[in-house]
N, CA, C and O atoms as a GROMACS GRO file, in nm:
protein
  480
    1UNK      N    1   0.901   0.616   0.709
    1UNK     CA    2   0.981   0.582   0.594
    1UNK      C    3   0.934   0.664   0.475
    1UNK      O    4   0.815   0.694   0.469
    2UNK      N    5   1.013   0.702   0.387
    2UNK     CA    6   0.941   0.821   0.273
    2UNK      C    7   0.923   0.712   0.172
    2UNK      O    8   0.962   0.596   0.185
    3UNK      N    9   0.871   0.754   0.089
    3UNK     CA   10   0.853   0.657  -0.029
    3UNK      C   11   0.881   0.764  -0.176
    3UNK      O   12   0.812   0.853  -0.223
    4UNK      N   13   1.023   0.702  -0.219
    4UNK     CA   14   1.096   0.712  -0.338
    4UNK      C   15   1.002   0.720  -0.452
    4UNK      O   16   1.020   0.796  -0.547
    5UNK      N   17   0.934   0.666  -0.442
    5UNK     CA   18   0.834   0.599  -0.594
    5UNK      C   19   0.828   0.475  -0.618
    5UNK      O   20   0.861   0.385  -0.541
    6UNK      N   21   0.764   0.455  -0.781
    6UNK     CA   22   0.676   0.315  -0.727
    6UNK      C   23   0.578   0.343  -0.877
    6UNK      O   24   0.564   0.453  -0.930
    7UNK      N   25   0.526   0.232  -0.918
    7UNK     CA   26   0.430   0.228  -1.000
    7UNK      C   27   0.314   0.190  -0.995
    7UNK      O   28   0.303   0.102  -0.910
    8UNK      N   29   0.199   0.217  -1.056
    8UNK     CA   30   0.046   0.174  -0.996
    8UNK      C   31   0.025   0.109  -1.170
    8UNK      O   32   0.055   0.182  -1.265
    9UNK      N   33  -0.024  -0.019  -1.190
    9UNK     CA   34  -0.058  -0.053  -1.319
    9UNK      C   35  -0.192  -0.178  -1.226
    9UNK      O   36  -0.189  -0.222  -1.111
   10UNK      N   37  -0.297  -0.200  -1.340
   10UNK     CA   38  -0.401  -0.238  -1.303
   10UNK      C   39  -0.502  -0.174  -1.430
   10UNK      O   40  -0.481  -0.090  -1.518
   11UNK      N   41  -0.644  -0.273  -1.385
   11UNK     CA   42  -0.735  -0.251  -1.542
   11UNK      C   43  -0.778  -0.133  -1.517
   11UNK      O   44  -0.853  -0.098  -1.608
   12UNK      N   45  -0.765  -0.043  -1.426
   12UNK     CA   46  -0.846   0.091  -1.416
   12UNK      C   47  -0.752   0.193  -1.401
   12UNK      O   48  -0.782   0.307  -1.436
   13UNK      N   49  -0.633   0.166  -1.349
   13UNK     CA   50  -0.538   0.290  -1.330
   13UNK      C   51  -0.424   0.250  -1.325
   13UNK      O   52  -0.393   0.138  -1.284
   14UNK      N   53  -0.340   0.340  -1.369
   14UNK     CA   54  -0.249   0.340  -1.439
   14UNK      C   55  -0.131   0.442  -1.403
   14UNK      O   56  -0.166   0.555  -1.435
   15UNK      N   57  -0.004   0.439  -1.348
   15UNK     CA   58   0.032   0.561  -1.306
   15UNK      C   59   0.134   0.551  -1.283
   15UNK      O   60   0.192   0.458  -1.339
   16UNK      N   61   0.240   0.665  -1.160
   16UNK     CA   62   0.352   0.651  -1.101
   16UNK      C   63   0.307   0.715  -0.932
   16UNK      O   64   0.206   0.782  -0.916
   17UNK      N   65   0.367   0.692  -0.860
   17UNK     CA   66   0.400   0.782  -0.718
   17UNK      C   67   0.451   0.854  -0.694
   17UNK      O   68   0.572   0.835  -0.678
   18UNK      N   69   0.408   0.953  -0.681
   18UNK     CA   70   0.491   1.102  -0.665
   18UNK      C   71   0.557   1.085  -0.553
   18UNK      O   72   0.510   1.047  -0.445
   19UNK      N   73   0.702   1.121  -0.585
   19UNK     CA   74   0.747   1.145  -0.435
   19UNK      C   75   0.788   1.227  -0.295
   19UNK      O   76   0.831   1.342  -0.306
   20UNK      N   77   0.780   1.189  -0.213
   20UNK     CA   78   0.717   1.243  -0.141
   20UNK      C   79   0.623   1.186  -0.020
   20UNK      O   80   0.611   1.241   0.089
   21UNK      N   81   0.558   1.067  -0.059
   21UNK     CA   82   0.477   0.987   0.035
   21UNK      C   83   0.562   0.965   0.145
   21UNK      O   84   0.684   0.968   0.151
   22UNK      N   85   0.464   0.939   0.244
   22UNK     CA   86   0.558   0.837   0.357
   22UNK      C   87   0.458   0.741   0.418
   22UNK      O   88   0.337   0.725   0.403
   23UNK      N   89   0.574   0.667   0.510
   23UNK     CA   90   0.451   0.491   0.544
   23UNK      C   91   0.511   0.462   0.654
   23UNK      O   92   0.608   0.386   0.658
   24UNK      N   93   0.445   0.535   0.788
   24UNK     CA   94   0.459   0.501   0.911
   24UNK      C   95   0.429   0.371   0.966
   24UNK      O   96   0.317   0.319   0.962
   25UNK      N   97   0.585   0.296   1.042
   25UNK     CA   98   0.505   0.207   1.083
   25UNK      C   99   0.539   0.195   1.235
   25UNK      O  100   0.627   0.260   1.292
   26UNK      N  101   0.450   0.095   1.297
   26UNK     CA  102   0.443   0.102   1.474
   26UNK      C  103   0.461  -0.042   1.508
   26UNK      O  104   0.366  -0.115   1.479
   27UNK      N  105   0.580  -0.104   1.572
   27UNK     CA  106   0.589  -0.216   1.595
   27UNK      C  107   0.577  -0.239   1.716
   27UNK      O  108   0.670  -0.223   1.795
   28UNK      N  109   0.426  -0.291   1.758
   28UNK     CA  110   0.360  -0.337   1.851
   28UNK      C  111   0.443  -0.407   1.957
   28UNK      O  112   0.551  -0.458   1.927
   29UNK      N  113   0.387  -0.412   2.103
   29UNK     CA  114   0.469  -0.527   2.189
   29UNK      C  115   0.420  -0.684   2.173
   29UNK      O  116   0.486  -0.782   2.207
   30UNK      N  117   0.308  -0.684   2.123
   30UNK     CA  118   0.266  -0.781   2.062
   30UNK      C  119   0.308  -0.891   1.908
   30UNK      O  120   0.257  -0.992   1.860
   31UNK      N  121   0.405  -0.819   1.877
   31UNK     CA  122   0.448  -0.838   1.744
   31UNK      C  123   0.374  -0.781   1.586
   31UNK      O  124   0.425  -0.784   1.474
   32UNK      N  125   0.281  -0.746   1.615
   32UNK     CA  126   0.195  -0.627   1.536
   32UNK      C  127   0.224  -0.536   1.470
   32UNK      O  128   0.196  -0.443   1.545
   33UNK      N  129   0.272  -0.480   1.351
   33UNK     CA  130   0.324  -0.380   1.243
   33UNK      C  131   0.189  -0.319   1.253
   33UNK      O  132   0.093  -0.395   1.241
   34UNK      N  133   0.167  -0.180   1.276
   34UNK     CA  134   0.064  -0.112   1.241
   34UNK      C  135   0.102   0.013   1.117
   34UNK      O  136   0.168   0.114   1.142
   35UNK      N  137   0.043  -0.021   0.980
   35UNK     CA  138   0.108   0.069   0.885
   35UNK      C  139   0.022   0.132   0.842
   35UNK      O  140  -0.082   0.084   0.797
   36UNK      N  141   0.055   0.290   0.851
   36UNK     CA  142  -0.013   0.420   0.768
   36UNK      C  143   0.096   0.469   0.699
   36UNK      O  144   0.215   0.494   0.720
   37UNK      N  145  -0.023   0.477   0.569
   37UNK     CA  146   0.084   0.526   0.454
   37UNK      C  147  -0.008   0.653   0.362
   37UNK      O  148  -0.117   0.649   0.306
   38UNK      N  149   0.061   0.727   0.373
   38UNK     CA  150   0.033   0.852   0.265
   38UNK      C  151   0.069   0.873   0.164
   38UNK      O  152   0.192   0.866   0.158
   39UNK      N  153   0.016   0.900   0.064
   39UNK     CA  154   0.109   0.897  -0.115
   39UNK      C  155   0.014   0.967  -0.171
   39UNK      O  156  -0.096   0.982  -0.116
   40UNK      N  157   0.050   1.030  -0.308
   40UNK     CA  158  -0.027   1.019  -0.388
   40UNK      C  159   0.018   0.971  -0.570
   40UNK      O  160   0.123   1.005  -0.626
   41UNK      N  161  -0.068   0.906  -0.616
   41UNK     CA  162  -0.033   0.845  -0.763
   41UNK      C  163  -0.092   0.939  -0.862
   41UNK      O  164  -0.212   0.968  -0.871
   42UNK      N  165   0.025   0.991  -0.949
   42UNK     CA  166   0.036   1.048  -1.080
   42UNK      C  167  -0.041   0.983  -1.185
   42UNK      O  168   0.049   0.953  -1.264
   43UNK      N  169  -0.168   0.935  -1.244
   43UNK     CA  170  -0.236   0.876  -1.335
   43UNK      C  171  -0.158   0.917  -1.437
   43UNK      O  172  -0.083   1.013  -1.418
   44UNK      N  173  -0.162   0.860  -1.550
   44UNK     CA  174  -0.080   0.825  -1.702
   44UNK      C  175  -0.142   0.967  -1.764
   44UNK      O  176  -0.072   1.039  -1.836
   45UNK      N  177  -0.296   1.003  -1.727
   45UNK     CA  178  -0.357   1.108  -1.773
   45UNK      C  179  -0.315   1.279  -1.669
   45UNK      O  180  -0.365   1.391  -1.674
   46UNK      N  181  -0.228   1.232  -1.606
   46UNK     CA  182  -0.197   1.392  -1.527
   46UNK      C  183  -0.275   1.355  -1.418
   46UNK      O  184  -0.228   1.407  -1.317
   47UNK      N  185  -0.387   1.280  -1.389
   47UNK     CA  186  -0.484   1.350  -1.266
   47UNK      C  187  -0.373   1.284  -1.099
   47UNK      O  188  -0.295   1.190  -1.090
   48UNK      N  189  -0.408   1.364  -1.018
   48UNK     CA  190  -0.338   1.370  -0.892
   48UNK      C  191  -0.430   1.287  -0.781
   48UNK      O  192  -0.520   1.350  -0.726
   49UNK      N  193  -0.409   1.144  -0.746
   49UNK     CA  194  -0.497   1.122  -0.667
   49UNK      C  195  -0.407   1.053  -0.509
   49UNK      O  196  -0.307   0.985  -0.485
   50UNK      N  197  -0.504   1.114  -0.440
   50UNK     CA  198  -0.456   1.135  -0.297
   50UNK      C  199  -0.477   0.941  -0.232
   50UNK      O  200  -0.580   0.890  -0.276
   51UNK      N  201  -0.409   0.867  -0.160
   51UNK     CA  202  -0.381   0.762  -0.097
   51UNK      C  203  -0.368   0.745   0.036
   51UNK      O  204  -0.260   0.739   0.096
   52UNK      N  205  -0.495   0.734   0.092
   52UNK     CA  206  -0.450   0.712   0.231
   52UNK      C  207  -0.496   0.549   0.278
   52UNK      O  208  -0.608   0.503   0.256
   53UNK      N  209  -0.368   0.462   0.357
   53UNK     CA  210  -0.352   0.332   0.346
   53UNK      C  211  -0.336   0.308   0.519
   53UNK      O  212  -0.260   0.372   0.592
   54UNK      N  213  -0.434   0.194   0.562
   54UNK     CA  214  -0.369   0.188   0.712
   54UNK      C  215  -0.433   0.049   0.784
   54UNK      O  216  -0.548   0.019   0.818
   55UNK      N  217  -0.312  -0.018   0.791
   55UNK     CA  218  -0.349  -0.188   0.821
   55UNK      C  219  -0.234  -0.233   0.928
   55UNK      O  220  -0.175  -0.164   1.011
   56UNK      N  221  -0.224  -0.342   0.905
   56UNK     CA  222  -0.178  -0.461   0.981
   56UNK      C  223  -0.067  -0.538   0.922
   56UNK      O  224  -0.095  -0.619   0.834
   57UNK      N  225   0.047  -0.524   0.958
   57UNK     CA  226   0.094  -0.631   0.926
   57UNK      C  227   0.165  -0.776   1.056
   57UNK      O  228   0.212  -0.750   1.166
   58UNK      N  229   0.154  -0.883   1.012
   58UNK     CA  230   0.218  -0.998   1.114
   58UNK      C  231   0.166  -1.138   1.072
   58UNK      O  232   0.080  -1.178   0.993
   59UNK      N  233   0.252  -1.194   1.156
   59UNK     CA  234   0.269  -1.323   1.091
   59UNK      C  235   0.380  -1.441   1.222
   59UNK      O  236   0.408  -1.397   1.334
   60UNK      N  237   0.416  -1.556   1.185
   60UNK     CA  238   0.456  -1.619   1.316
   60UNK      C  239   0.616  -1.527   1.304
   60UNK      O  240   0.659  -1.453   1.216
   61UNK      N  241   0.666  -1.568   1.422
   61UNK     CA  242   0.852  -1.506   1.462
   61UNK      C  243   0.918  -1.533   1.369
   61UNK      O  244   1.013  -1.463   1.338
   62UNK      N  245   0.882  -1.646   1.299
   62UNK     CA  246   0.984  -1.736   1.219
   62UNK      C  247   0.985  -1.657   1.046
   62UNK      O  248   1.074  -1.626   0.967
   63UNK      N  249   0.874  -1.652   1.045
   63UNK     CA  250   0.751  -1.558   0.935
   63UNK      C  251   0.879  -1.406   0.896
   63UNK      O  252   0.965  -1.370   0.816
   64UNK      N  253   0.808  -1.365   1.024
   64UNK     CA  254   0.877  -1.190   1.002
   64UNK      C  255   1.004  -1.205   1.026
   64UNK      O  256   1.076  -1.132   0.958
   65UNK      N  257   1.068  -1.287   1.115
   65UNK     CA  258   1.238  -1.234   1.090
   65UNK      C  259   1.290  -1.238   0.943
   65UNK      O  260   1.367  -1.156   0.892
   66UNK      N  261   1.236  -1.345   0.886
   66UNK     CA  262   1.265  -1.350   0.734
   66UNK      C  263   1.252  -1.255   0.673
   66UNK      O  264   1.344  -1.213   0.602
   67UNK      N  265   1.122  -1.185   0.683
   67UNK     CA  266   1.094  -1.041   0.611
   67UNK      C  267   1.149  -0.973   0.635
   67UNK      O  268   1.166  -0.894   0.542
   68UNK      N  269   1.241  -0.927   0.798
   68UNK     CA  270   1.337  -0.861   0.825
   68UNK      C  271   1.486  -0.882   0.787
   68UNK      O  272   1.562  -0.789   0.812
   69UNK      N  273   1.531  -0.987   0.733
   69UNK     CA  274   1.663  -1.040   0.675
   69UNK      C  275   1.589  -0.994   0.525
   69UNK      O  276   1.680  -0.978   0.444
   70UNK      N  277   1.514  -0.980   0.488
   70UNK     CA  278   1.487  -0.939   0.304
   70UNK      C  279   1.469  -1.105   0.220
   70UNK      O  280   1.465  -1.119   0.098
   71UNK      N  281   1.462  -1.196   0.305
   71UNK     CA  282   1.417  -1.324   0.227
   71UNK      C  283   1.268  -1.301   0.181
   71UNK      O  284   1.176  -1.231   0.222
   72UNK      N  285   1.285  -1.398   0.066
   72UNK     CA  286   1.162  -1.435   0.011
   72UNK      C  287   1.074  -1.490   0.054
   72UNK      O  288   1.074  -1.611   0.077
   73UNK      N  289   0.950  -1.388   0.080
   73UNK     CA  290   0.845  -1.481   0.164
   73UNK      C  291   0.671  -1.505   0.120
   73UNK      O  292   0.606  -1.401   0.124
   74UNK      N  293   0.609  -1.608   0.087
   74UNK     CA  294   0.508  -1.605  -0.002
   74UNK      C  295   0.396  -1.471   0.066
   74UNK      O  296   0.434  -1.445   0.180
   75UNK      N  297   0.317  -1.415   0.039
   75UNK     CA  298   0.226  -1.342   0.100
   75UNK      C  299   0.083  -1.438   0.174
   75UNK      O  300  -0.005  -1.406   0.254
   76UNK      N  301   0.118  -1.573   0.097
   76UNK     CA  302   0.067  -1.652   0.206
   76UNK      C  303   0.064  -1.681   0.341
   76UNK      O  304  -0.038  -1.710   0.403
   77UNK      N  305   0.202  -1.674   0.396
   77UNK     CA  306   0.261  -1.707   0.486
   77UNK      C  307   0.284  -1.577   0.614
   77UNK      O  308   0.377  -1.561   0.692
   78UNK      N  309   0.148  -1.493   0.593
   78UNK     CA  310   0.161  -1.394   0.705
   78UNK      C  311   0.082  -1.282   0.635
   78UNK      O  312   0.073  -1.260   0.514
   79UNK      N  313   0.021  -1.209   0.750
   79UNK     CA  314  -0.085  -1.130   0.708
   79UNK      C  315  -0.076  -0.986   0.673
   79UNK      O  316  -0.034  -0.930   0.775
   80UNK      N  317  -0.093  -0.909   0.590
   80UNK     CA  318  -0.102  -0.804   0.521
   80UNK      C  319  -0.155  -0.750   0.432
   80UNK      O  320  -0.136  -0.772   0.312
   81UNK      N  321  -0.254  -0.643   0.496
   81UNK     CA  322  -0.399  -0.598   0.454
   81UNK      C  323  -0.358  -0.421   0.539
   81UNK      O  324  -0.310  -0.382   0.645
   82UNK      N  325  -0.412  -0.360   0.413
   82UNK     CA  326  -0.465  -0.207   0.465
   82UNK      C  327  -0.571  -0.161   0.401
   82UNK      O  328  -0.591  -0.162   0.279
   83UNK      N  329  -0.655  -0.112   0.504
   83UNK     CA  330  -0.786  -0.043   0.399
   83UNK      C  331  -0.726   0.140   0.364
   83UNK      O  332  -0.659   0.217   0.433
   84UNK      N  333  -0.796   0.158   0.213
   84UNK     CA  334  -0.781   0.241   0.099
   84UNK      C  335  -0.870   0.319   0.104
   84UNK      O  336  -0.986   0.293   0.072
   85UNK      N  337  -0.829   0.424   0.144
   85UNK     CA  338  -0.954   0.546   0.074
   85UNK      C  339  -0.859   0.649  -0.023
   85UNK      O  340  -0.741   0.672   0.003
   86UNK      N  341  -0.927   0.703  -0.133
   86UNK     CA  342  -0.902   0.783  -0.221
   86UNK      C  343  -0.961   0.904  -0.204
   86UNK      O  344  -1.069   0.910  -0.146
   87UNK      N  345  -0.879   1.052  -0.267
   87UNK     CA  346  -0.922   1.167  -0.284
   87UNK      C  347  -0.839   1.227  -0.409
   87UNK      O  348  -0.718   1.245  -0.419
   88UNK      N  349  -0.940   1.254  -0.500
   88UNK     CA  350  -0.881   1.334  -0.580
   88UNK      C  351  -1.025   1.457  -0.643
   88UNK      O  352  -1.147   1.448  -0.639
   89UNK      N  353  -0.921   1.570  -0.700
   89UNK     CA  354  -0.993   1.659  -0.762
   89UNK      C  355  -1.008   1.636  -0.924
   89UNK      O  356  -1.077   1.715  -0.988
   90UNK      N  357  -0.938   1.516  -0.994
   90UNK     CA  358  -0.932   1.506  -1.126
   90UNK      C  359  -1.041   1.466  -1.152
   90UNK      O  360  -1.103   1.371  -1.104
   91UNK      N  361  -1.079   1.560  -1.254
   91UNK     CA  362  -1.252   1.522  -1.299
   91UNK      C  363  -1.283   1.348  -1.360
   91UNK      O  364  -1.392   1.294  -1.342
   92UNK      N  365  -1.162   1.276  -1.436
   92UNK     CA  366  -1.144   1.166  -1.432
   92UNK      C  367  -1.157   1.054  -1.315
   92UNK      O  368  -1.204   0.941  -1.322
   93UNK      N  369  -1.111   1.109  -1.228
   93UNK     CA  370  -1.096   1.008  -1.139
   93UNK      C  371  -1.176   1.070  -1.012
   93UNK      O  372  -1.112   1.097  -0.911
   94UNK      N  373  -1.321   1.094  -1.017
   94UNK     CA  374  -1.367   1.174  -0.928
   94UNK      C  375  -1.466   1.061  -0.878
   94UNK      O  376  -1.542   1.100  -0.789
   95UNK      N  377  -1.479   0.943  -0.913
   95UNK     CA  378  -1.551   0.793  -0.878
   95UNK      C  379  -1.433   0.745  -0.793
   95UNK      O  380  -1.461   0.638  -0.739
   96UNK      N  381  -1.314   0.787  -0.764
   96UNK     CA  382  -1.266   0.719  -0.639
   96UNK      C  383  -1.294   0.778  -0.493
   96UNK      O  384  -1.266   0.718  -0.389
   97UNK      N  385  -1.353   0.906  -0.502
   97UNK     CA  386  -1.353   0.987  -0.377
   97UNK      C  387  -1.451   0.884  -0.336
   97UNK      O  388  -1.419   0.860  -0.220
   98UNK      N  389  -1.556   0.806  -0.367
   98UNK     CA  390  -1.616   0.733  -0.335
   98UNK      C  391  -1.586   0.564  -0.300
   98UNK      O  392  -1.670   0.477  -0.278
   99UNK      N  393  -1.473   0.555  -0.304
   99UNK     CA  394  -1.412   0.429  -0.319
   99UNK      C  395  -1.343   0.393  -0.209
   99UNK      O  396  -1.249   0.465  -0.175
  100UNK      N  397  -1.380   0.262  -0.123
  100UNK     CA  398  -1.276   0.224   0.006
  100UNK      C  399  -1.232   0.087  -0.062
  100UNK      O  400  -1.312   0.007  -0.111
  101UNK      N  401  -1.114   0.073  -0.058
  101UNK     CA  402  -1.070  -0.057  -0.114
  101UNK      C  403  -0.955  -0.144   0.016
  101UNK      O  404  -0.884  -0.095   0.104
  102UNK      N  405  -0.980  -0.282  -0.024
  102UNK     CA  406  -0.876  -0.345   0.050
  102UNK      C  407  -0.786  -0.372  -0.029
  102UNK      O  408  -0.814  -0.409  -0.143
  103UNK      N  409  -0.646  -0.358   0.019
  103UNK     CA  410  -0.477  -0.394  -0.036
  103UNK      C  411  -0.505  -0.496   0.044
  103UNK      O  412  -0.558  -0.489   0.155
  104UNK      N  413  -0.463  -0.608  -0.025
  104UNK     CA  414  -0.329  -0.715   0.016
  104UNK      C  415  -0.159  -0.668  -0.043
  104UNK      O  416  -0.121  -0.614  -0.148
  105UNK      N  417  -0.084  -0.718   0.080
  105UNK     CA  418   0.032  -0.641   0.043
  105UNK      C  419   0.087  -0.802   0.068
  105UNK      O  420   0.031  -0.896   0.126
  106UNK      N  421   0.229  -0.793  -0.004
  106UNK     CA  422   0.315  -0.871   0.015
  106UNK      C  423   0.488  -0.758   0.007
  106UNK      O  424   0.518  -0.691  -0.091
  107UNK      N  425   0.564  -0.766   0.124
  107UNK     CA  426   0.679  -0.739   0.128
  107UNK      C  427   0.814  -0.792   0.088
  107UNK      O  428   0.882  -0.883   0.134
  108UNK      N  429   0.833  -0.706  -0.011
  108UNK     CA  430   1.001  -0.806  -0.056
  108UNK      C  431   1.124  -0.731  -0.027
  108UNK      O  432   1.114  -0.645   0.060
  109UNK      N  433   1.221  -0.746  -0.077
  109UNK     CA  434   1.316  -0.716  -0.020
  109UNK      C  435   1.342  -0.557  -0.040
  109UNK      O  436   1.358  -0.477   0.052
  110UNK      N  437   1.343  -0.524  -0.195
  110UNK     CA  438   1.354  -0.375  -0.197
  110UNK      C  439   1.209  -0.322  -0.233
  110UNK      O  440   1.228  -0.214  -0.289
  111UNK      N  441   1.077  -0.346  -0.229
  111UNK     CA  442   0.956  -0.320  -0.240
  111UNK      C  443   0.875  -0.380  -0.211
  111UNK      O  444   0.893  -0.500  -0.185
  112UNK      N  445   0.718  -0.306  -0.202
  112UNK     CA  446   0.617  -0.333  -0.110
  112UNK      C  447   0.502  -0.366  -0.225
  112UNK      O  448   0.468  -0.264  -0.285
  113UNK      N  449   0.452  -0.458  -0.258
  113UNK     CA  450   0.349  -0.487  -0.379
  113UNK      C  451   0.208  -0.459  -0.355
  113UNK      O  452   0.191  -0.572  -0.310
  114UNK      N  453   0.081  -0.401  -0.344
  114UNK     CA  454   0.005  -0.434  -0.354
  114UNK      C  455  -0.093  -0.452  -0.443
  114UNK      O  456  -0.098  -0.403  -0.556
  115UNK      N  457  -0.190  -0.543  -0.378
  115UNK     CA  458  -0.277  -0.570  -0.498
  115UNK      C  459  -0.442  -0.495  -0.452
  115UNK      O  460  -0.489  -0.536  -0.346
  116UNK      N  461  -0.509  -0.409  -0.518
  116UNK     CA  462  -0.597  -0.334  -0.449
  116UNK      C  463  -0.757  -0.437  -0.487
  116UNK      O  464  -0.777  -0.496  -0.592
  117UNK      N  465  -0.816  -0.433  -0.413
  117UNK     CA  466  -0.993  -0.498  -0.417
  117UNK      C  467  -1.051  -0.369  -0.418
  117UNK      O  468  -0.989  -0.272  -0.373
  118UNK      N  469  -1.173  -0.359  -0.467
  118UNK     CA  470  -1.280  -0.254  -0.431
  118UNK      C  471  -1.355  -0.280  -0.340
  118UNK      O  472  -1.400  -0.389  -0.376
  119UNK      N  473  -1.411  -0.253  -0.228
  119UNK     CA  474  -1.499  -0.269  -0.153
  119UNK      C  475  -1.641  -0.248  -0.195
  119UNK      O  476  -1.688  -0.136  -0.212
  120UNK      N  477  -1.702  -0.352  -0.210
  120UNK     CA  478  -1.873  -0.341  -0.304
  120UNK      C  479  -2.036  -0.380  -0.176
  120UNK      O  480  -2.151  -0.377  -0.220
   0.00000   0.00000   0.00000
């Protein structure tokens, strides 16, 4: 799937999605979403930082068909997590090349939310 764009806001960064990304996904025989996603986010300051994202998504039958009809579904109610690594050359943002973070994601109807953790 390509990814149009998208915004990154949060206490440390700040930005848009260049477009261009894309976010492969693999729907298991198990019922299992396996998602890799590539992007990179435009910081408010110019710097270019690279996004590589790759998790899990699932939840009961009842769960995901909903997410597949585009209903509203709490992010409670089914699991979605990708671990985060960063690359960039912006001298600003050169403390993320060091950075693995966990997303929690929640899926809605026309967008994908996440919320990023740092891994400490």
């Amino acid at each position: 799937m390509p990814l149009a764009g998208g915004t990154v806001r949060g206490p440390e960064l700040n930005g848009t999605l260049v477009e261009g990304g894309v976010d492969w996904q693999i729907l298991r025989a198990d019922g299992v979403l396996e998602i890799a996603a590539h992007y990179v986010i435009r910081a408010d300051d110019g710097g270019l930082i690279e996004v590589q994202s790759d998790g899990l998504r699932h939840g009961p039958a009842e769960v995901m068909a909903r997410l597949a009809r585009g209903e509203a579904v709490a992010r409670d109610e089914y699991f979605f997590r990708t671990v985060v690594r960063f690359t960039t050359g912006a001298p600003a943002w050169l403390h993320l090349n060091r950075v693995l973070a966990l997303a929690v994601g929640q899926r809605e109807a026309r967008c994908v939310k996440l919320d990023f953790y740092r891994i400490t």
